[in-house]
PQR file with spaces between the fields and no chain letter, atoms N, CA, C, O and H, PARSE charges and radii, in Angstrom:
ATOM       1  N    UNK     1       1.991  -10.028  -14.706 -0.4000 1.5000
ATOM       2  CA   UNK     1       2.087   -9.521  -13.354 -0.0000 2.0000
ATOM       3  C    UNK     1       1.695   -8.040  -13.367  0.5500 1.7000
ATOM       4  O    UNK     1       1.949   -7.245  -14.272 -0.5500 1.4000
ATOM       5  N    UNK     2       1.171   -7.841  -12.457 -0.4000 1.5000
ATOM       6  CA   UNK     2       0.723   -6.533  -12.041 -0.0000 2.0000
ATOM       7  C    UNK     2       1.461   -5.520  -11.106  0.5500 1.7000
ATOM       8  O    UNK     2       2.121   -6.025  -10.198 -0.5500 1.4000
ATOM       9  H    UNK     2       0.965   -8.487  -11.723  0.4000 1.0000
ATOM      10  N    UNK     3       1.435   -4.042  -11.215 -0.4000 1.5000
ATOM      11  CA   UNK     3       2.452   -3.162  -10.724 -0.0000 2.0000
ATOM      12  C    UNK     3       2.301   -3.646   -8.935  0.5500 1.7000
ATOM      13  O    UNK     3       3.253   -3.936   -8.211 -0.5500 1.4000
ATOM      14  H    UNK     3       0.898   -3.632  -11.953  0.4000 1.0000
ATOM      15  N    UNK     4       0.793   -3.620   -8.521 -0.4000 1.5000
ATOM      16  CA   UNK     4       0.202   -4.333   -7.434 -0.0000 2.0000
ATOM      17  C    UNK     4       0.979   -5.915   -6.706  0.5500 1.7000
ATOM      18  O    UNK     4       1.101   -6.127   -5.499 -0.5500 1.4000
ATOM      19  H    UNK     4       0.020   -3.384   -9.110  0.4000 1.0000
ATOM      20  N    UNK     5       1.278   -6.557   -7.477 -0.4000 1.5000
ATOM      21  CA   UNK     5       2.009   -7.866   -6.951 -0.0000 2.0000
ATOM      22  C    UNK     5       3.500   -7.624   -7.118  0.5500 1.7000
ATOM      23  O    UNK     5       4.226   -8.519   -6.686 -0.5500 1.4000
ATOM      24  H    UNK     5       1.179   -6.384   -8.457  0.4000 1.0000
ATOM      25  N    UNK     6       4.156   -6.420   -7.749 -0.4000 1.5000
ATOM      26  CA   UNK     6       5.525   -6.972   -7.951 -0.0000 2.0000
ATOM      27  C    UNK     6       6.261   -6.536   -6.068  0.5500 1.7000
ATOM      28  O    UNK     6       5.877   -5.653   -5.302 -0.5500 1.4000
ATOM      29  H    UNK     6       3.566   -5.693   -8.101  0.4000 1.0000
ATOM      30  N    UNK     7       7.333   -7.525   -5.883 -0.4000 1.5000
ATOM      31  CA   UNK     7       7.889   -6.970   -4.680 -0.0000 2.0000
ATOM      32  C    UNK     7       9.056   -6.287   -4.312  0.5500 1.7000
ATOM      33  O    UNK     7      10.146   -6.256   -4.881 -0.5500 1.4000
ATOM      34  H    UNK     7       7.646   -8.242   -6.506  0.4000 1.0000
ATOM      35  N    UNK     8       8.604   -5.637   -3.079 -0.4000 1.5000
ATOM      36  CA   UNK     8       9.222   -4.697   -3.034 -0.0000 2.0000
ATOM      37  C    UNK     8      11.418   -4.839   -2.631  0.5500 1.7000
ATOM      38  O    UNK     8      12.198   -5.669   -2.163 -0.5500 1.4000
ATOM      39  H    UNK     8       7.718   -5.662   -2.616  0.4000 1.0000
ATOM      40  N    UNK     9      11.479   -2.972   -3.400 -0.4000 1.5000
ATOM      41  CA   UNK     9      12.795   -3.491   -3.763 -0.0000 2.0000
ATOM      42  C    UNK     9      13.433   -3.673   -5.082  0.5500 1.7000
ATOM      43  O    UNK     9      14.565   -3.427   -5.499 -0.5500 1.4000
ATOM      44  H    UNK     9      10.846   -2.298   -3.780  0.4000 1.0000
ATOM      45  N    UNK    10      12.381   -4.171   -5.608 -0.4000 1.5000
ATOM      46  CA   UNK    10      12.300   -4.804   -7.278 -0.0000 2.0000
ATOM      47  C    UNK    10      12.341   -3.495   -8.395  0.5500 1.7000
ATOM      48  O    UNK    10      12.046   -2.327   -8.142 -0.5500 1.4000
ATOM      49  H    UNK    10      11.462   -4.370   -5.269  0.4000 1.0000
ATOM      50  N    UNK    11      12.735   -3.981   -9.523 -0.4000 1.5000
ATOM      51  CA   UNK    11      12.335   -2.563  -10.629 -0.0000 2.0000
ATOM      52  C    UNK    11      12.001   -3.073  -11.319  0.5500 1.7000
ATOM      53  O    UNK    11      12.789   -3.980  -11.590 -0.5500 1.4000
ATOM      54  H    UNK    11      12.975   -4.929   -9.728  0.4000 1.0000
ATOM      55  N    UNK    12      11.042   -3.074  -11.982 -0.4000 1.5000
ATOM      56  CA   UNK    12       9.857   -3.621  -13.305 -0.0000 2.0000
ATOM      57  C    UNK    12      10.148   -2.170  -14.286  0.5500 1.7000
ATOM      58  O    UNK    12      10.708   -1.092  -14.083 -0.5500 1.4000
ATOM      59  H    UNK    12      10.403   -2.337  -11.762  0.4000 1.0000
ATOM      60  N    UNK    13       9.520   -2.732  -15.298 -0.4000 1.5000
ATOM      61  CA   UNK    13       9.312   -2.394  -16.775 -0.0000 2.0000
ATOM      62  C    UNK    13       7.853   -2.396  -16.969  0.5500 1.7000
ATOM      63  O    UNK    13       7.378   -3.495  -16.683 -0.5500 1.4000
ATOM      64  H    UNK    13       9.065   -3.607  -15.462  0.4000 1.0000
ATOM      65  N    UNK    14       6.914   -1.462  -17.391 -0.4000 1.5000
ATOM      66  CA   UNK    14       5.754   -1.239  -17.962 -0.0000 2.0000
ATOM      67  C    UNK    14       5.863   -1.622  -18.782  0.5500 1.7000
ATOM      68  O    UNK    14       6.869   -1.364  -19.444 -0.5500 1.4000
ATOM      69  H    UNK    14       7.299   -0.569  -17.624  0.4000 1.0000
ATOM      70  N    UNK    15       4.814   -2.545  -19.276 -0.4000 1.5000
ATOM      71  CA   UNK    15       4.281   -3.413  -20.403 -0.0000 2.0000
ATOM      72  C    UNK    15       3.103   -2.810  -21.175  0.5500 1.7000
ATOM      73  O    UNK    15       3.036   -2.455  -22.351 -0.5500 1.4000
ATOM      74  H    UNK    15       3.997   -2.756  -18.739  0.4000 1.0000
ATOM      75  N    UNK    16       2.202   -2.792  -20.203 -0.4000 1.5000
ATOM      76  CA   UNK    16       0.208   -1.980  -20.772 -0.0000 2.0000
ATOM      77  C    UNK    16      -0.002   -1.154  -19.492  0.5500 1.7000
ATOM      78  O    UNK    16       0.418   -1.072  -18.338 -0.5500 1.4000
ATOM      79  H    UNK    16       2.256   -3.081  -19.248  0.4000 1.0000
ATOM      80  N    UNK    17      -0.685   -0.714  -20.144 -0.4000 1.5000
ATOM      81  CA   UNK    17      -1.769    0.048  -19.070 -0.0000 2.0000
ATOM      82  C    UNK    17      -3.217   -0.138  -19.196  0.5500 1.7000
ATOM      83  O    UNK    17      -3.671    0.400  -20.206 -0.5500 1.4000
ATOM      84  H    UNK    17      -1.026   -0.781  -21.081  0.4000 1.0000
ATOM      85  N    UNK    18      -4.144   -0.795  -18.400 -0.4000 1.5000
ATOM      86  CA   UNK    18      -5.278   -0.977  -18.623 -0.0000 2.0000
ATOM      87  C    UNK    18      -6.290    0.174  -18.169  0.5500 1.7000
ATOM      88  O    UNK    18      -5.890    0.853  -17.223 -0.5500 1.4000
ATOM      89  H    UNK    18      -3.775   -1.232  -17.580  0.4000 1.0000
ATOM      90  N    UNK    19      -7.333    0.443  -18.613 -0.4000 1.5000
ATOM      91  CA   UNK    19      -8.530    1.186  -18.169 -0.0000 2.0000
ATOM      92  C    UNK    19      -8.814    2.184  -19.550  0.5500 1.7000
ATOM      93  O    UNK    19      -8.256    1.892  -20.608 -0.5500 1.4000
ATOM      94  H    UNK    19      -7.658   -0.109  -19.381  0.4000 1.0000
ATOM      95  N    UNK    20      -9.650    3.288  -19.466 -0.4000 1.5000
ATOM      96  CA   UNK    20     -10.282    3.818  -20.511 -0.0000 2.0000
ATOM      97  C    UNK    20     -10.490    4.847  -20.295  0.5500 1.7000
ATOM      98  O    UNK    20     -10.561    5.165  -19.108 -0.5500 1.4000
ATOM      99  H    UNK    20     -10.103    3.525  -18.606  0.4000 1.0000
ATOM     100  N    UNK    21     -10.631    5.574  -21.036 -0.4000 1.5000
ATOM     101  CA   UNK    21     -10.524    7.308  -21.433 -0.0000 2.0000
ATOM     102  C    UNK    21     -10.064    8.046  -20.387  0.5500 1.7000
ATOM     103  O    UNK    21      -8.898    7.718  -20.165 -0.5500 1.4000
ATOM     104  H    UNK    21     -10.573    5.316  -22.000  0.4000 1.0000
ATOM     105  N    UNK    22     -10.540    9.102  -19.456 -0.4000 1.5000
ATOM     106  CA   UNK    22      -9.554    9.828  -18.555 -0.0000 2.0000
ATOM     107  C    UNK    22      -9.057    8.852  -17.062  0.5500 1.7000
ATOM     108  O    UNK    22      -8.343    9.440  -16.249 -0.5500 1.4000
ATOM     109  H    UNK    22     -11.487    9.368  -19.637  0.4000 1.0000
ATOM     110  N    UNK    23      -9.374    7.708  -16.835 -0.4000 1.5000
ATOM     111  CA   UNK    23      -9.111    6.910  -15.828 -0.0000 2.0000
ATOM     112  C    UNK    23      -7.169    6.191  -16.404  0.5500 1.7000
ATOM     113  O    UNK    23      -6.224    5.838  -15.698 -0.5500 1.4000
ATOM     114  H    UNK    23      -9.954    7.230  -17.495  0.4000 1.0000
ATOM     115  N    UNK    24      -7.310    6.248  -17.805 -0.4000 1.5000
ATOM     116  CA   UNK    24      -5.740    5.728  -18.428 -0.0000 2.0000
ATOM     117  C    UNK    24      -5.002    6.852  -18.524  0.5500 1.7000
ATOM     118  O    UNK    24      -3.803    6.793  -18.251 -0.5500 1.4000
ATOM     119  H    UNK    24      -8.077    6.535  -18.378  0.4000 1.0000
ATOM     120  N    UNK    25      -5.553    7.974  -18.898 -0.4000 1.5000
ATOM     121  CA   UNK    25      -4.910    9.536  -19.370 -0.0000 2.0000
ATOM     122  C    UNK    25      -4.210   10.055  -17.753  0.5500 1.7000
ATOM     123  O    UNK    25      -3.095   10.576  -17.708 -0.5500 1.4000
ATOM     124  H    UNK    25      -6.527    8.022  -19.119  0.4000 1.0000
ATOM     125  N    UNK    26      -5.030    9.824  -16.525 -0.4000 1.5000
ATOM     126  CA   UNK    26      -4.467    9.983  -15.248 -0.0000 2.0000
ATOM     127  C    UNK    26      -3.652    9.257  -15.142  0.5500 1.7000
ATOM     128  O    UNK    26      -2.762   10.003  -14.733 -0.5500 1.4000
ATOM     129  H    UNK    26      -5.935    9.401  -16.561  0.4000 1.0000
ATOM     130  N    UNK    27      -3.078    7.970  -15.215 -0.4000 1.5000
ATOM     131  CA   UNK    27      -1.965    7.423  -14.795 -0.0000 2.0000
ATOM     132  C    UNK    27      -0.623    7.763  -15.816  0.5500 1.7000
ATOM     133  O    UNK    27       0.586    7.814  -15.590 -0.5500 1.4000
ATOM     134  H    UNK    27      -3.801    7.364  -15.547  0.4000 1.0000
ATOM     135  N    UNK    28      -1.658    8.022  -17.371 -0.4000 1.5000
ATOM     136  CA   UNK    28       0.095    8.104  -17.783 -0.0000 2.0000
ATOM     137  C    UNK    28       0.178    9.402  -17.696  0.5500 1.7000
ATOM     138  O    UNK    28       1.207    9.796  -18.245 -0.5500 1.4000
ATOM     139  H    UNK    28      -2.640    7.981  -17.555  0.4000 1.0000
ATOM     140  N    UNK    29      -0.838   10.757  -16.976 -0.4000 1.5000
ATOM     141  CA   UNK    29      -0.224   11.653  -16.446 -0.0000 2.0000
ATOM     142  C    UNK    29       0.946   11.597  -15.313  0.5500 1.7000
ATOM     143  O    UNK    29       1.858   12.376  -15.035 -0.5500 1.4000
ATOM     144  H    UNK    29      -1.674   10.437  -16.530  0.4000 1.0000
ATOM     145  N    UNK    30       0.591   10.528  -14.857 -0.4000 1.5000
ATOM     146  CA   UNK    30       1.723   10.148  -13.578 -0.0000 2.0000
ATOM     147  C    UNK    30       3.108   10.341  -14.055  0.5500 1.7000
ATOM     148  O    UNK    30       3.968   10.759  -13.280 -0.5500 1.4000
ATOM     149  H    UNK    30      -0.150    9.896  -15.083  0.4000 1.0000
ATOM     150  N    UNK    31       3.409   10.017  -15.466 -0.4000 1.5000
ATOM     151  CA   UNK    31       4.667    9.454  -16.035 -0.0000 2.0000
ATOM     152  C    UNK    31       4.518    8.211  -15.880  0.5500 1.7000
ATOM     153  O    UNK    31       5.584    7.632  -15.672 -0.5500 1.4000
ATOM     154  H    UNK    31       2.710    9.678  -16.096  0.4000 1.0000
ATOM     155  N    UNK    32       3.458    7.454  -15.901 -0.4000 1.5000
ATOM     156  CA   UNK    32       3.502    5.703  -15.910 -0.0000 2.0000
ATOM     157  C    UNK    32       3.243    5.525  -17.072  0.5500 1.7000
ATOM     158  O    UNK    32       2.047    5.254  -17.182 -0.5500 1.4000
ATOM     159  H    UNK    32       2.592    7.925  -16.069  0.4000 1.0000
ATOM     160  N    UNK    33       3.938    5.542  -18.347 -0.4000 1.5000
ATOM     161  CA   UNK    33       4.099    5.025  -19.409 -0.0000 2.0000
ATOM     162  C    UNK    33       4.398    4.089  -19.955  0.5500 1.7000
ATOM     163  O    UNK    33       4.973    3.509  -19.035 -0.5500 1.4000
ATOM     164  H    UNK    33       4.910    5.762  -18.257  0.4000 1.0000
ATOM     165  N    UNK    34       4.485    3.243  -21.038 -0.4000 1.5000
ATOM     166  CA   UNK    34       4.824    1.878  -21.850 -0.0000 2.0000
ATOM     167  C    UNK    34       6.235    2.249  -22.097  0.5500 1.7000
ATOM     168  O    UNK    34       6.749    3.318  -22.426 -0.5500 1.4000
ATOM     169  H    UNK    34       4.017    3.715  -21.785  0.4000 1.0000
ATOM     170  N    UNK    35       6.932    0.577  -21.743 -0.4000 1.5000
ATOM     171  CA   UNK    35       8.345    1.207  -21.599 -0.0000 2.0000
ATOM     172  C    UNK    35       9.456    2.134  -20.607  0.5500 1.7000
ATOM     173  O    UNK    35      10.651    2.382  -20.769 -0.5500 1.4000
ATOM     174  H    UNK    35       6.515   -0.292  -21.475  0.4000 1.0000
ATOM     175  N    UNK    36       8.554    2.488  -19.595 -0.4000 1.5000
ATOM     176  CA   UNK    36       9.483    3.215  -18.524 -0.0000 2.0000
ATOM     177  C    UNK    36       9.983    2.263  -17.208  0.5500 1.7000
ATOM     178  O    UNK    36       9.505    1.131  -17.284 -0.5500 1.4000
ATOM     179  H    UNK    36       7.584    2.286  -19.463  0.4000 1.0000
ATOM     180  N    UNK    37      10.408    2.371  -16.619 -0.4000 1.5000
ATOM     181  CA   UNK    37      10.700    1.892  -15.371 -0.0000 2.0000
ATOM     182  C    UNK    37      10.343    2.147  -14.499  0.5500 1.7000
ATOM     183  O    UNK    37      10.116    3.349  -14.358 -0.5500 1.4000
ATOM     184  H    UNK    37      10.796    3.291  -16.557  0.4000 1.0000
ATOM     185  N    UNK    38      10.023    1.137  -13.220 -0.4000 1.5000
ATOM     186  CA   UNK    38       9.573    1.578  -11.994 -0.0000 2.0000
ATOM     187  C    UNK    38      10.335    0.973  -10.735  0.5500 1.7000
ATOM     188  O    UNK    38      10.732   -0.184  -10.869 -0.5500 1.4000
ATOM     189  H    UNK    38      10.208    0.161  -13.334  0.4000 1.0000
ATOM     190  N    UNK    39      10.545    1.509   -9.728 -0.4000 1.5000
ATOM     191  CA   UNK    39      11.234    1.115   -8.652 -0.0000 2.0000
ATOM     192  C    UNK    39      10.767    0.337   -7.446  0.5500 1.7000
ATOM     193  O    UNK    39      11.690    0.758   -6.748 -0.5500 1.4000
ATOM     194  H    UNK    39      10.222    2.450   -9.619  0.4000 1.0000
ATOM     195  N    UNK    40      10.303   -0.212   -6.868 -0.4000 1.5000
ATOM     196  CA   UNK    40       9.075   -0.555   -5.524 -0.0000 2.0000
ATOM     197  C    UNK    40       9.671   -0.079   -4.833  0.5500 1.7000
ATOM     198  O    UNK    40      10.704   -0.696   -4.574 -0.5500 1.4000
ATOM     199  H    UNK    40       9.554   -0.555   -7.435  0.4000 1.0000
ATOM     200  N    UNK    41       9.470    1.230   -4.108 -0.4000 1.5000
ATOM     201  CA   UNK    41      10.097    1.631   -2.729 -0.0000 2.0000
ATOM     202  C    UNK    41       9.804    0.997   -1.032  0.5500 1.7000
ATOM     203  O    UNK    41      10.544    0.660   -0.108 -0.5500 1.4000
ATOM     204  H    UNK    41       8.630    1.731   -4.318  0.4000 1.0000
ATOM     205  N    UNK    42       8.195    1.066   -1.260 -0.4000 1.5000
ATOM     206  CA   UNK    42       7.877    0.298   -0.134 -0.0000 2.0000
ATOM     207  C    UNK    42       6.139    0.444   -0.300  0.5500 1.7000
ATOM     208  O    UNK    42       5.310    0.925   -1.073 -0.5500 1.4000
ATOM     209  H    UNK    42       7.594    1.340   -2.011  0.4000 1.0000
ATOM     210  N    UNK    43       6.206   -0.211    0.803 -0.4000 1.5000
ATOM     211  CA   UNK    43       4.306   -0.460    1.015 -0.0000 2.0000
ATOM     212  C    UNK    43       3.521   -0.831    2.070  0.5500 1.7000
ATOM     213  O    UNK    43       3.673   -1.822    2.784 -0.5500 1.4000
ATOM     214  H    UNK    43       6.879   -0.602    1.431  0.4000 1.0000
ATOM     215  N    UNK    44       2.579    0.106    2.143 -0.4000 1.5000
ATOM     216  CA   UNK    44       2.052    0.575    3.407 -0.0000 2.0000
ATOM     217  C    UNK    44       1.880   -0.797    4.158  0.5500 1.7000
ATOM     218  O    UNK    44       1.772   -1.859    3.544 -0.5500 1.4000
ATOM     219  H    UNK    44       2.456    0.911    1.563  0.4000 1.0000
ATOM     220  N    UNK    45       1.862   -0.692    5.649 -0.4000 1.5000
ATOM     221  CA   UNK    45       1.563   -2.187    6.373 -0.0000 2.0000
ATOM     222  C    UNK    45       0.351   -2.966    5.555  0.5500 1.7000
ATOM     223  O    UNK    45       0.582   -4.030    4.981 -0.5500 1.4000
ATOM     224  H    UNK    45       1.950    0.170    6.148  0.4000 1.0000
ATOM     225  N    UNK    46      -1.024   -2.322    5.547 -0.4000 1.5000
ATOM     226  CA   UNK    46      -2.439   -2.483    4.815 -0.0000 2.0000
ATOM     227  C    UNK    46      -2.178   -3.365    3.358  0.5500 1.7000
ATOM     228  O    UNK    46      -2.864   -4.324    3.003 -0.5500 1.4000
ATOM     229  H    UNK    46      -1.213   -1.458    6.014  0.4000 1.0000
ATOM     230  N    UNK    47      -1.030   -2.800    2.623 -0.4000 1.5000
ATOM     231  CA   UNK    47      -0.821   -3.095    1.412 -0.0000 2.0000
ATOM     232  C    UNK    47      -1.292   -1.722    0.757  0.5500 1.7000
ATOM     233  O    UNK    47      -1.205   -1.546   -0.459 -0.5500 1.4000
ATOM     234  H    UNK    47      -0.473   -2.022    2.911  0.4000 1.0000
ATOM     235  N    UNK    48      -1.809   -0.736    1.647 -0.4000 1.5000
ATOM     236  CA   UNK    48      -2.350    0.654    0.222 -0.0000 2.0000
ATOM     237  C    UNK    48      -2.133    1.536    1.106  0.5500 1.7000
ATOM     238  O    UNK    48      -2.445    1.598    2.295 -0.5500 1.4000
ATOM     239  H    UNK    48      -1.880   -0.879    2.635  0.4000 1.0000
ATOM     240  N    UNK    49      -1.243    2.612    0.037 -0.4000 1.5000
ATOM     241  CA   UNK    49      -0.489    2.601   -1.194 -0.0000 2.0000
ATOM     242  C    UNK    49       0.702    2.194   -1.045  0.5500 1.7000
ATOM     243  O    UNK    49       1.333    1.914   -0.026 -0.5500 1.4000
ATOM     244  H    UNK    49      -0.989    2.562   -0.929  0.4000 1.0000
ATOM     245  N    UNK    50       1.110    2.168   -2.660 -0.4000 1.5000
ATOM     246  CA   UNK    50       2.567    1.587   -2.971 -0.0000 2.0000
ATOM     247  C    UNK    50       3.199    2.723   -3.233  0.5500 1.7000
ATOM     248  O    UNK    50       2.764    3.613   -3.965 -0.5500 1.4000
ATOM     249  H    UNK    50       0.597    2.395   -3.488  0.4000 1.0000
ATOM     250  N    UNK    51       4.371    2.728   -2.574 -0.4000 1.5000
ATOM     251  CA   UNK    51       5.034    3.691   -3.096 -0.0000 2.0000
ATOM     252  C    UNK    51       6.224    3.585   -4.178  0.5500 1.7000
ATOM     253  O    UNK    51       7.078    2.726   -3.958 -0.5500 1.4000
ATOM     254  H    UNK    51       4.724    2.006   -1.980  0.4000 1.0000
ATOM     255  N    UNK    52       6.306    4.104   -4.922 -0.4000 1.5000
ATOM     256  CA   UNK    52       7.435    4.021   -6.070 -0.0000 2.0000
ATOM     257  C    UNK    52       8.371    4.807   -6.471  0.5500 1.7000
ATOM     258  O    UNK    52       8.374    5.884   -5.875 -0.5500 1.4000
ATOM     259  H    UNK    52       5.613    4.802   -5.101  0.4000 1.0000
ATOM     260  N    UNK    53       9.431    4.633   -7.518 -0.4000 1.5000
ATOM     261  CA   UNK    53      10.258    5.980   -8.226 -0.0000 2.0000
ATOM     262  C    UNK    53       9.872    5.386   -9.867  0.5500 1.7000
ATOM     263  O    UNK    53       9.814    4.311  -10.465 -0.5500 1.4000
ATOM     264  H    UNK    53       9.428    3.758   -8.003  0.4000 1.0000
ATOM     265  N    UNK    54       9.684    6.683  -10.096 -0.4000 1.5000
ATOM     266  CA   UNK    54       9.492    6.657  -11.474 -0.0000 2.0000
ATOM     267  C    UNK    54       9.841    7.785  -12.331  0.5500 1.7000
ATOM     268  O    UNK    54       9.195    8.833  -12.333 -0.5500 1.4000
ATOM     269  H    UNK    54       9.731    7.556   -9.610  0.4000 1.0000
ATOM     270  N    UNK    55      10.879    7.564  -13.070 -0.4000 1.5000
ATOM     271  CA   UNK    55      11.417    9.323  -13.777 -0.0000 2.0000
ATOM     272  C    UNK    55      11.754   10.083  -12.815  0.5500 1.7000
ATOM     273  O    UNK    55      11.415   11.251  -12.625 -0.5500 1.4000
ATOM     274  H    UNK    55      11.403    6.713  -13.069  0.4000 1.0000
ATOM     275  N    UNK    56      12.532    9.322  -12.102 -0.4000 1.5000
ATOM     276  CA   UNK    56      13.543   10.430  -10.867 -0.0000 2.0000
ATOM     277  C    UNK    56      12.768   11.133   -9.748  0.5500 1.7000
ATOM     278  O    UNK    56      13.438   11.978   -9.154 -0.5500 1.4000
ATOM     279  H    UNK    56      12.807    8.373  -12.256  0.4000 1.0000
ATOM     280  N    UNK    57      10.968   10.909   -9.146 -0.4000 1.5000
ATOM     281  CA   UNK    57      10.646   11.216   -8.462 -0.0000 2.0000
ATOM     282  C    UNK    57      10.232   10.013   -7.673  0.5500 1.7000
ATOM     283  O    UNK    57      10.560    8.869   -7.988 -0.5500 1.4000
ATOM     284  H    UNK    57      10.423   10.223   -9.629  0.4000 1.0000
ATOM     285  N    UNK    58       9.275   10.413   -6.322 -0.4000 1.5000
ATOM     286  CA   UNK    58       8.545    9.156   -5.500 -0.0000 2.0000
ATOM     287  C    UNK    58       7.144    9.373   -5.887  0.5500 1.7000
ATOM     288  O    UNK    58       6.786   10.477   -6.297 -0.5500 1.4000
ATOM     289  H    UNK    58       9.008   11.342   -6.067  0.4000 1.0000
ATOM     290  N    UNK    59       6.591    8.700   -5.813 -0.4000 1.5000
ATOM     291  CA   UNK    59       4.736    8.542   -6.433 -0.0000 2.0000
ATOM     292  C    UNK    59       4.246    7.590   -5.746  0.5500 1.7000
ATOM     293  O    UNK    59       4.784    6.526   -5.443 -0.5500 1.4000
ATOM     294  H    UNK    59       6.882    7.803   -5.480  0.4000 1.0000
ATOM     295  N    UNK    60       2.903    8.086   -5.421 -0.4000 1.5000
ATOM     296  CA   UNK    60       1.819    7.300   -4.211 -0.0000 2.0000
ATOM     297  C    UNK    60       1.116    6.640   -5.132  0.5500 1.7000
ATOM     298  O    UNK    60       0.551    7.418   -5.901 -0.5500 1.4000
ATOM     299  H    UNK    60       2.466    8.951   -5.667  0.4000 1.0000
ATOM     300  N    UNK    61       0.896    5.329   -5.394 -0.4000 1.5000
ATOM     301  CA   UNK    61      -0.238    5.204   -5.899 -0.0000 2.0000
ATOM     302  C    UNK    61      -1.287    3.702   -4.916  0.5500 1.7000
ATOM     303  O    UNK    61      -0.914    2.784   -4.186 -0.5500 1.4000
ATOM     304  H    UNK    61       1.354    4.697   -4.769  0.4000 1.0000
ATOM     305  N    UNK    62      -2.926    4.236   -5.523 -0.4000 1.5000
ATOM     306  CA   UNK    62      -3.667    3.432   -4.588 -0.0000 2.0000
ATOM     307  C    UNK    62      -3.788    1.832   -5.239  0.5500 1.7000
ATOM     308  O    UNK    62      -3.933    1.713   -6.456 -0.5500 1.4000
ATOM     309  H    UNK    62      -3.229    4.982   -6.116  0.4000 1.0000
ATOM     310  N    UNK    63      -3.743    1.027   -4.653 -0.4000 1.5000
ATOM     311  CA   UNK    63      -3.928   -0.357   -5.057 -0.0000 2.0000
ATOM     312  C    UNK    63      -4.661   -0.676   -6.153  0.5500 1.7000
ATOM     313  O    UNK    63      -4.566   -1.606   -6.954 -0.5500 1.4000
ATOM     314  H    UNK    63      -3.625    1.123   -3.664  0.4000 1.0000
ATOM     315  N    UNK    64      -5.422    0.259   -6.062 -0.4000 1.5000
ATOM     316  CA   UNK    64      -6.554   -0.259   -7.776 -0.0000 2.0000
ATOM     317  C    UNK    64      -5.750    0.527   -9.184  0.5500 1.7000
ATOM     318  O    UNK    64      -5.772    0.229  -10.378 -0.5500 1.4000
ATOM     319  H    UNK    64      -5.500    1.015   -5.411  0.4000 1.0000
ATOM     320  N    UNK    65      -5.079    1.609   -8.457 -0.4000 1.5000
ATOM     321  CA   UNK    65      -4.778    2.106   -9.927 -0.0000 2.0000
ATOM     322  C    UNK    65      -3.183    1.301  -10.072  0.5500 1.7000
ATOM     323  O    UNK    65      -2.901    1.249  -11.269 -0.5500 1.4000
ATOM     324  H    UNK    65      -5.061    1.850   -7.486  0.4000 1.0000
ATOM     325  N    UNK    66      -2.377    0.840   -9.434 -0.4000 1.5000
ATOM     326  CA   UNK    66      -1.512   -0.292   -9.403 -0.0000 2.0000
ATOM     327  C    UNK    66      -1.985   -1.944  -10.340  0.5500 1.7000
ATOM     328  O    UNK    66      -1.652   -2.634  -11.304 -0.5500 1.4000
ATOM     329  H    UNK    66      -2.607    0.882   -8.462  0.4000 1.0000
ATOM     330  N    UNK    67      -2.854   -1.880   -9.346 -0.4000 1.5000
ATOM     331  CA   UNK    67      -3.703   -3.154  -10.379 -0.0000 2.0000
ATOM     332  C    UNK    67      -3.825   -3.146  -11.863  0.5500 1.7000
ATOM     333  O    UNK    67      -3.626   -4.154  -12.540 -0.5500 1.4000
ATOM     334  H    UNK    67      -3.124   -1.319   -8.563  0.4000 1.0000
ATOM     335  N    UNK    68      -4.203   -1.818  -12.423 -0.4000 1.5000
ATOM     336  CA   UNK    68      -4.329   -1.733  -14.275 -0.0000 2.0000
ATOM     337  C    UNK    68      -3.131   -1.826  -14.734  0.5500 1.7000
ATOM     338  O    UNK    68      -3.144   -1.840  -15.965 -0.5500 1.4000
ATOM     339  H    UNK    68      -4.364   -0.999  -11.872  0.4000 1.0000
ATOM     340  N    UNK    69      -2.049   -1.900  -14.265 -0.4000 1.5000
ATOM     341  CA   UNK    69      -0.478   -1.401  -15.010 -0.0000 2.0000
ATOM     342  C    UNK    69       0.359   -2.846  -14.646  0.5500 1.7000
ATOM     343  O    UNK    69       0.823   -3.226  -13.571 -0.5500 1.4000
ATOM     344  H    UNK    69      -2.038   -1.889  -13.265  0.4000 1.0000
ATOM     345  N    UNK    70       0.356   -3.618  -16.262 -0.4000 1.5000
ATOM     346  CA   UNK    70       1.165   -4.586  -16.485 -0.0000 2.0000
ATOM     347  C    UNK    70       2.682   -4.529  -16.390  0.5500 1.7000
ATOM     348  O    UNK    70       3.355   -3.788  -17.105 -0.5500 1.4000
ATOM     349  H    UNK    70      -0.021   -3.309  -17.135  0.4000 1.0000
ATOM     350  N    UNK    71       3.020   -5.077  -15.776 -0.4000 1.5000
ATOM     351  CA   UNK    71       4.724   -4.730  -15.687 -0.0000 2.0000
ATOM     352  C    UNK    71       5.270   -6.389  -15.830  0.5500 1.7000
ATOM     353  O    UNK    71       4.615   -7.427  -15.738 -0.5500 1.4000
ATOM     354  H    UNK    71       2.473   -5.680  -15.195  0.4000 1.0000
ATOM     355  N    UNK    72       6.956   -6.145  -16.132 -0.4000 1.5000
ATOM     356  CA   UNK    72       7.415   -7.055  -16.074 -0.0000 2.0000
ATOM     357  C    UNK    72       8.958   -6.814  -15.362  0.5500 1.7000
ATOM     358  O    UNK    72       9.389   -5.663  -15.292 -0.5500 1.4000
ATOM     359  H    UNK    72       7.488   -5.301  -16.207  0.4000 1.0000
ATOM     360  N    UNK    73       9.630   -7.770  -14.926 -0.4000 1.5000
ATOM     361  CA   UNK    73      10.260   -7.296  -14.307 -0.0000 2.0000
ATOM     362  C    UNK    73      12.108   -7.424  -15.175  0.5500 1.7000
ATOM     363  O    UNK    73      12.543   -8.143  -16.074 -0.5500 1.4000
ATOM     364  H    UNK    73       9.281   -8.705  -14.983  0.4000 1.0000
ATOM     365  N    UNK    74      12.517   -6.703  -14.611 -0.4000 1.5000
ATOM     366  CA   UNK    74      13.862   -6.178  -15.135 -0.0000 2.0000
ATOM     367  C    UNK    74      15.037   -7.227  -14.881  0.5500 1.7000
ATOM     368  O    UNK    74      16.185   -6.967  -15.240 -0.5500 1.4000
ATOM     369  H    UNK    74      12.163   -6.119  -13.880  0.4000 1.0000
């Protein structure tokens, strides 16, 4: 499952992170790391963006960069 499909409400667990050289280095600048937790706060009517908590803040992210980040849920 993907950070993109989990629903909202829910708290998942990072599994992978997919993509390659500074396109992966930007998200786990986010603090979206292997092993952290994530919260689903909510999500736009459209479906983009999702909003989340992650490491004690809120974070926007757009549907495609949601899509690379394997999660599982808690």
């Amino acid at each position: 499952m993907t950070l993109k499909d989990a629903q909202v409400g829910s708290t998942v667990k990072v599994v992978k992170i997919h993509g390659e050289g500074a396109y992966k280095r930007r998200i786990m600048d986010m603090g979206i790391t292997k092993g952290s937790e994530i919260f689903i706060r909510k999500v736009a009517p459209l479906g983009d963006p999702v909003e989340v908590t992650i490491r004690g803040y809120e974070l926007s992210l757009r549907k495609a960069d949601a899509e690379c980040v394997d999660v599982q849920t808690v």
